[in-house]
N, C-alpha and C positions, 0 to 999 in steps of 0.2 A: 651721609644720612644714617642716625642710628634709631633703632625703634625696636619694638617686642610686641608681639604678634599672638592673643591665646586664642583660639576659636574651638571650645571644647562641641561635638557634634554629634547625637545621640540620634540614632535613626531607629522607629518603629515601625517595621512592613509587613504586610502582610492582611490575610482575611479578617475583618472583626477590629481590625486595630482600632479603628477610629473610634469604638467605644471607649476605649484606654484613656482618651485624650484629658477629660476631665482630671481622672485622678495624678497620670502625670502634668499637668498646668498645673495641681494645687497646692505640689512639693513650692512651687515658686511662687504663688501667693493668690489671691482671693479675689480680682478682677483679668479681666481679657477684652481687648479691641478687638473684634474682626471687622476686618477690611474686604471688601468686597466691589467687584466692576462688574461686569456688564449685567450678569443674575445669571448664569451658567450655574454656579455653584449651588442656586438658588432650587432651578427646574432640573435640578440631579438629584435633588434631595440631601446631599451632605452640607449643608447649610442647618440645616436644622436636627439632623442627627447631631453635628459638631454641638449645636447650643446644648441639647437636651443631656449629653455628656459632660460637658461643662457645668451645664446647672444643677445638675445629680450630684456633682461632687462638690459644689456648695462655693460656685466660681460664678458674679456674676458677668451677663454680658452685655458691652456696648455696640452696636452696629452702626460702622461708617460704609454706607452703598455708592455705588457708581464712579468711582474712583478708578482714575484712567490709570492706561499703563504705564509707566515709567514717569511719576507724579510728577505735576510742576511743584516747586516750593510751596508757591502759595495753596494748592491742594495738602500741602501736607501742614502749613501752617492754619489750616480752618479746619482739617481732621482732629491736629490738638486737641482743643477744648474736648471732642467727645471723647479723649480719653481718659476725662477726668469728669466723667457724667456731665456736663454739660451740651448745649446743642452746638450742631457746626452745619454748616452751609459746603455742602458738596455740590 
């Protein structure tokens, strides 16, 4: 078996970071999925810091909610569509 392998992986940690996110998602372009299950993310509050970052830096956003862990296909084939602004059945 022959094959090549790139996984370049840029890690931001730390306090504050998650403001950042907007402006680095905009180096690679002008829409974002978030994916999101059970609503933990939600009632923590970085759900909505995340969008508010994003959309300050002129990125918009799609929301796919309830999406189980370790997707069946067909969850990710009805996610599709809302990655491309349309609606999808979660």
């Amino acid at each position: 078996m022959n094959f090549e392998f790139h996984n370049p992986t840029r890690i931001i940690f730390g306090a504050g970071t998650l403001s950042r996110l907007g402006e680095v998602v905009r180096t690679h372009g002008t829409r974002a999925l978030l994916v999101t299950g059970g609503g933990s993310v939600k009632k923590s509050g970085v759900f909505d810091r995340t969008v508010t970052s994003l959309k300050a830096a002129g990125v918009s956003v799609v929301e796919c909610s309830g999406v189980e862990p370790n997707p069946r296909i067909t969850t990710v084939r009805g996610v599709a569509p809302s990655s491309h602004g349309t609606s999808a059945a979660t």
